[in-house]
C-alpha positions in Angstrom: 119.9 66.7 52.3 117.8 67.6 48.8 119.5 66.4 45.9 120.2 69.3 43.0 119.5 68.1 39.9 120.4 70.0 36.7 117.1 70.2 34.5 113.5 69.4 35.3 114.1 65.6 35.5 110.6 64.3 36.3 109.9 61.8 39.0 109.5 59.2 36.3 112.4 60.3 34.3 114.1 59.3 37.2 112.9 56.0 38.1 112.1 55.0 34.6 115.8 55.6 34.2 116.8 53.6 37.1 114.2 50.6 36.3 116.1 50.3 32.6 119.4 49.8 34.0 118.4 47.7 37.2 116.4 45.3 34.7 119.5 45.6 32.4 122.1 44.7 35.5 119.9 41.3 36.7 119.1 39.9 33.0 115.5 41.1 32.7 116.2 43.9 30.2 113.4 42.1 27.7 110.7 43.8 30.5 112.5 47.0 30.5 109.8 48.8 28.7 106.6 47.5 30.2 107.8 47.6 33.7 108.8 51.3 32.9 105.3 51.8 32.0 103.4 49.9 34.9 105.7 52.0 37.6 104.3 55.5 35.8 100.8 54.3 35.7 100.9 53.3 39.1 102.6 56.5 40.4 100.0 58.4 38.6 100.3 62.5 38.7 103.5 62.6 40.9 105.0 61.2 38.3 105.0 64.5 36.5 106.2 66.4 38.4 109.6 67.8 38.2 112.3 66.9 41.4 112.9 70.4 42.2 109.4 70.8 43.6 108.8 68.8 46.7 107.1 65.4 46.8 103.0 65.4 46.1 102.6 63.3 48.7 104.2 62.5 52.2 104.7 58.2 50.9 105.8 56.2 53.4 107.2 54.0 50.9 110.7 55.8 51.4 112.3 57.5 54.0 112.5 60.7 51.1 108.9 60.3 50.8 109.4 58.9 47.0 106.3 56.6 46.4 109.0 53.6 45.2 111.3 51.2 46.5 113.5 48.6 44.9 114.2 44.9 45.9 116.7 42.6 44.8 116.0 39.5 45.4 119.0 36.4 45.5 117.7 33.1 44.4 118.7 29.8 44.7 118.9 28.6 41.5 121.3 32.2 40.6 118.7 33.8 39.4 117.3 37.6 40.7 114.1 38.8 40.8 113.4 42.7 40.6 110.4 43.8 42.6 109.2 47.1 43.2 106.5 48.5 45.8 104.8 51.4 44.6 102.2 53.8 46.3 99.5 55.5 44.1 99.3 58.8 44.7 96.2 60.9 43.4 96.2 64.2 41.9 94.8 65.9 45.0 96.1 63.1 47.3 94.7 62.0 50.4 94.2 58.7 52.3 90.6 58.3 50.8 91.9 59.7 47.5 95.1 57.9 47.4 93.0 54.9 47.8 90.1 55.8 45.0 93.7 55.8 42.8 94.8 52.9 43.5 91.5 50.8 43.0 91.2 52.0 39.6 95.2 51.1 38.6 94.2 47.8 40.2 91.3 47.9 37.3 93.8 48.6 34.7 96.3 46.0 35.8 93.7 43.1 35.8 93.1 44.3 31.9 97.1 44.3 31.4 97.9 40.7 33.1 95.6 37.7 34.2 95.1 38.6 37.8 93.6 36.5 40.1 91.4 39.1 42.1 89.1 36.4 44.2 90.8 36.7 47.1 91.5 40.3 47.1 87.5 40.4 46.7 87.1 38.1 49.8 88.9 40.8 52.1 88.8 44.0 50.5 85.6 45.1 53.0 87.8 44.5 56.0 90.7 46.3 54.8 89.7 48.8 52.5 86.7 51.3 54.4 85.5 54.5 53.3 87.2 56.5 55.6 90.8 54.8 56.2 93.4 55.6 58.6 97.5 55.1 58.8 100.4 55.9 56.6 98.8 53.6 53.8 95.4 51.8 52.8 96.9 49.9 49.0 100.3 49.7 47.9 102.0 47.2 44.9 104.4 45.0 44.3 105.4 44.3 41.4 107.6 41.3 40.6 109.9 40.7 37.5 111.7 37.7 36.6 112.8 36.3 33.3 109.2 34.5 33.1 106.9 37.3 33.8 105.6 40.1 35.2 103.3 39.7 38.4 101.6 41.8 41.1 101.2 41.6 44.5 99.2 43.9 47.1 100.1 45.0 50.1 96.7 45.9 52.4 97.4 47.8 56.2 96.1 46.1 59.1 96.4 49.4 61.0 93.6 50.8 58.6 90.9 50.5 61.4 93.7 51.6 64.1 96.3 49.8 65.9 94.1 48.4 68.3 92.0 46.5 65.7 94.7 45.0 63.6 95.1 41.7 65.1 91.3 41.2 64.7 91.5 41.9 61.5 94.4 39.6 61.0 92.2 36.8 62.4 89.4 37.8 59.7 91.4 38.1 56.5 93.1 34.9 57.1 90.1 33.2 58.0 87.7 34.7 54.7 91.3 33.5 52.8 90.8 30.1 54.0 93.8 29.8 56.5 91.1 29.9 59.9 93.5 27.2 61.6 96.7 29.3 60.9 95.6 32.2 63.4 96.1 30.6 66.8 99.5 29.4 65.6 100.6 32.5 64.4 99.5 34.4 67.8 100.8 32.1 69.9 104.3 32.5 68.6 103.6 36.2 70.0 107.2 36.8 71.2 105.8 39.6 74.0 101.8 39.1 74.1 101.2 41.8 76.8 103.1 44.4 75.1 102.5 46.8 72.0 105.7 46.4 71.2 104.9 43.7 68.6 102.6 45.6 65.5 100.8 44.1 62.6 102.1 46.3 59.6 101.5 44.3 56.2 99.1 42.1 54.8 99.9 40.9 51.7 98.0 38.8 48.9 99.6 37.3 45.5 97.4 38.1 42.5 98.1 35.0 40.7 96.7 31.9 41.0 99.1 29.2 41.5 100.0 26.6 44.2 103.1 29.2 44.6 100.8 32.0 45.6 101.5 32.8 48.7 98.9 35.0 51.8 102.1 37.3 53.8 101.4 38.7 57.5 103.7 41.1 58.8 104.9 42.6 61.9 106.7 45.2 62.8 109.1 44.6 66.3 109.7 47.9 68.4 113.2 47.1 70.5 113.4 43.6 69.6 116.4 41.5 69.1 117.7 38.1 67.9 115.9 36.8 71.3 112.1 37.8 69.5 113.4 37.0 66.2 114.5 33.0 67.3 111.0 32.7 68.9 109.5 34.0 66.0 111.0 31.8 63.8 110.1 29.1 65.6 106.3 29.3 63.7 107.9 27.7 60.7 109.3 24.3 60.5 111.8 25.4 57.8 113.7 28.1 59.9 117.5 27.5 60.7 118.3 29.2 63.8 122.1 28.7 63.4 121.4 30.8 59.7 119.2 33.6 61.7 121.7 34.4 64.4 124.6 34.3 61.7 122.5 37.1 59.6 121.9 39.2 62.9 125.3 39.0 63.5 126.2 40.0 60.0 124.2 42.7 59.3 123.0 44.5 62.6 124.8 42.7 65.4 123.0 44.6 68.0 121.5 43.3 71.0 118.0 45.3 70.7 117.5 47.0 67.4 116.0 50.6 68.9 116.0 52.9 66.2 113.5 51.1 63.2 112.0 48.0 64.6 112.7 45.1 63.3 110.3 42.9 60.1 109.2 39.8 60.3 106.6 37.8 58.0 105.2 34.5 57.8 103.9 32.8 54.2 101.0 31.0 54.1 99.8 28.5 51.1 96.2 27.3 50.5 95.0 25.0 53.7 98.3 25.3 55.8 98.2 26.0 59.6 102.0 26.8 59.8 103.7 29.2 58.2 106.0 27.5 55.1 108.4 30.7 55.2 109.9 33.1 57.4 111.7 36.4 56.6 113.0 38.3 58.6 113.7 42.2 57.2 116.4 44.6 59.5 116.6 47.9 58.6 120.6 47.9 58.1 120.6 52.0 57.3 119.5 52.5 61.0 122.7 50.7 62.0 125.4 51.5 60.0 127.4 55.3 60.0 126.9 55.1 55.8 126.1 52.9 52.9 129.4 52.0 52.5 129.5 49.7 55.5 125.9 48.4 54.4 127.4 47.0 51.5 129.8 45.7 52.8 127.9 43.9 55.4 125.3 42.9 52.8 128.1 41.8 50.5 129.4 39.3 53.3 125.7 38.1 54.1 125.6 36.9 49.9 128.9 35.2 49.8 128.4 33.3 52.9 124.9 32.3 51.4 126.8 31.3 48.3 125.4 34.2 46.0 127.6 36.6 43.5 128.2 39.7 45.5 129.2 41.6 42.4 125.3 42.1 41.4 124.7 43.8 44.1 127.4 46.2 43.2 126.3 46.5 39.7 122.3 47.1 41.0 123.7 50.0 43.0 125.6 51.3 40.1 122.2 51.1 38.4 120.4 53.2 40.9 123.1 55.9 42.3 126.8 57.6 41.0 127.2 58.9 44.0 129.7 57.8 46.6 128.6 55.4 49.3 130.1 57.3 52.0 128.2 60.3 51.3 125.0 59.2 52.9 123.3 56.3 54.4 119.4 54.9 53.5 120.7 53.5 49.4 120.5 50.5 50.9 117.2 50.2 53.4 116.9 46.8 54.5 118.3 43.4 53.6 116.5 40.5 54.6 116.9 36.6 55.0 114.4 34.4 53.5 114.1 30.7 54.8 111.9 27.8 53.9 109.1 27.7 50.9 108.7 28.5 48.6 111.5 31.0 47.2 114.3 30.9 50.3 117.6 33.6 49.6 118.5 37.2 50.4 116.5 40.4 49.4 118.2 43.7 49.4 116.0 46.6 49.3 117.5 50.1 47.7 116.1 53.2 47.6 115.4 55.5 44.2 116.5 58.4 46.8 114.2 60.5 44.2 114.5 63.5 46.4 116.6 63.4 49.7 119.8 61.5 50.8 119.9 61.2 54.5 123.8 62.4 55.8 125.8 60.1 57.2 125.9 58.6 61.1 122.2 57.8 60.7 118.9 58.9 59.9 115.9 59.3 61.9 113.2 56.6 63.1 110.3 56.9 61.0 107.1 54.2 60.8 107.7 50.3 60.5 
């Protein structure tokens, strides 16, 4: 359902809004301002644009087609990281347009914060052609803790068609340096023969520490805890006791047939096996409202040993509006496990434009 807003509240008006008062909520409010100012810059011309008109562009980032998503992150050590993945969006947008967009923000973040941009360089031909196809060629992360402010990319492996995204898989990990990481990571394949099982992100750190990680993604179509154990099984680190008890806590469903199911592996410099493991489950597919995601997600954190009460004071930060009223606030949660930052993430939506009703809302791309 549209949202009716009184005045001509802007797109960033309403983020910006929301990005104060979720960096306020987690302890960051010292970034407030700049991260404000990356999320316009990166948004470009659709951040102008008032809410009562419909969205510029069709982003897959959100299921209301607002070119931002939110992420709370639960750390270890108490601490929470705010992250938000943002689609560029040109004036007159377009896949090759949307793309030109983003290439030149890239340019202006590497003259705002000392990116690391070699390896980016060493795969941008594979990923990045003149002509791309799918929902998405660039998208960013960026990722706020009390420290500082960093970027990551997001690159599709779809943009040469499905068919072709494994082989290009193989080729961005092996021009990254991780050649003997490839056959471990397809042989954990948890159906080989079928399609069900799609590369959808692959994802580089722009910084250059040990810590920086290389992140493949897949996307599983009717999967269950079955593909998620085998999965898991590519990384040392992974507790299957801990991945059946966060199945069980936030989906509990046998085979997840509405969105598919998100997996990723991290990679560090010169490893063959992954060091982490996440697993991502679109919770708003499987719930009749938000109001049962939170508390699900609320019961994930305490069992992990986290304060549940900052996830009620991030929602507060993004909606006023009563949980029950519609479901996709909260998108996914997911459970992180091994190296080198293991926790929960819970992923909220800026619901710019649209609240989906409740009982559900309809299957969209991975």
């Amino acid at each position: 359902m549209r949202i009716t807003r009184s005045g001509a509240v802007t797109l960033n008006e309403h983020t910006g809004a929301q990005v104060r008062r979720l960096c306020a909520v987690l302890g960051l409010a010292e970034q407030a301002d700049e991260v404000g100012a990356v999320l316009a810059d990166i948004i470009g011309p659709a951040g102008t644009r008032a809410l009562d008109e419909p969205p510029l562009w069709r982003s897959d980032v959100a299921d209301d087609h607002t070119p931002v998503e939110y992420s709370v992150a639960f750390e270890e050590d108490g601490t929470h990281t705010l992250r938000l993945l943002v689609e560029s969006v040109a004036r007159k947008p377009g896949p090759t347009a949307n793309l030109a967009a983003a290439l030149s923000c890239l340019d202006r973040l590497a003259q705002r914060y000392p990116l690391a941009l070699d390896r980016f360089d060493a795969v941008r031909g594979l990923f990045l052609p003149d002509e791309p196809r799918g929902v998405f060629s660039l998208w960013f992360s960026i990722v706020v803790t009390r420290s500082r402010v960093a970027v990551k990319i997001y690159l599709n492996p779809e943009v040469h068609g499905q068919a072709a995204a494994p082989g290009l898989v193989a080729a961005g990990l092996d021009r990254l340096g991780l050649t003997a990481a490839w056959p471990d990571l397809s042989s954990h394949a948890p159906r080989p023969t079928s399609t069900l099982d799609r590369f959808s992100f692959f994802a580089i750190d722009l910084d250059d520490t040990p810590r920086s990680r290389v992140k493949v993604y897949q996307s599983h179509f009717r999967a269950g805890l079955r593909e998620l154990t085998h999965l898991g099984a590519a990384c040392p680190l992974t507790d299957a006791d801990v991945l059946a008890d966060f199945d069980a806590t936030i989906g509990g469903r046998e085979s997840y047939d509405g969105r598919p199911l998100v997996t990723s592996y991290i990679y560090l410099a010169g490893q063959r096996e992954p060091s982490g493991f996440s697993v991502y489950l679109p919770v708003r597919d499987y719930v009749p409202d938000d109001a049962v995601a939170l508390a699900r997600t609320k019961t994930l954190l305490c069992a992990h040993g986290f304060d549940a009460a900052v996830l009620d004071r991030a929602i507060a930060a993004v909606t006023d509006r009563p949980l029950e009223s519609g479901v996709g606030l909260i998108a996914h949660v997911s459970l992180r496990m091994g190296r080198p930052r293991p926790g929960v993430t819970v992923y909220l939506s800026a619901e710019a434009y649209a609240v989906a009703a409740p009982g559900g809302v309809a299957a969209g791309a991975a």
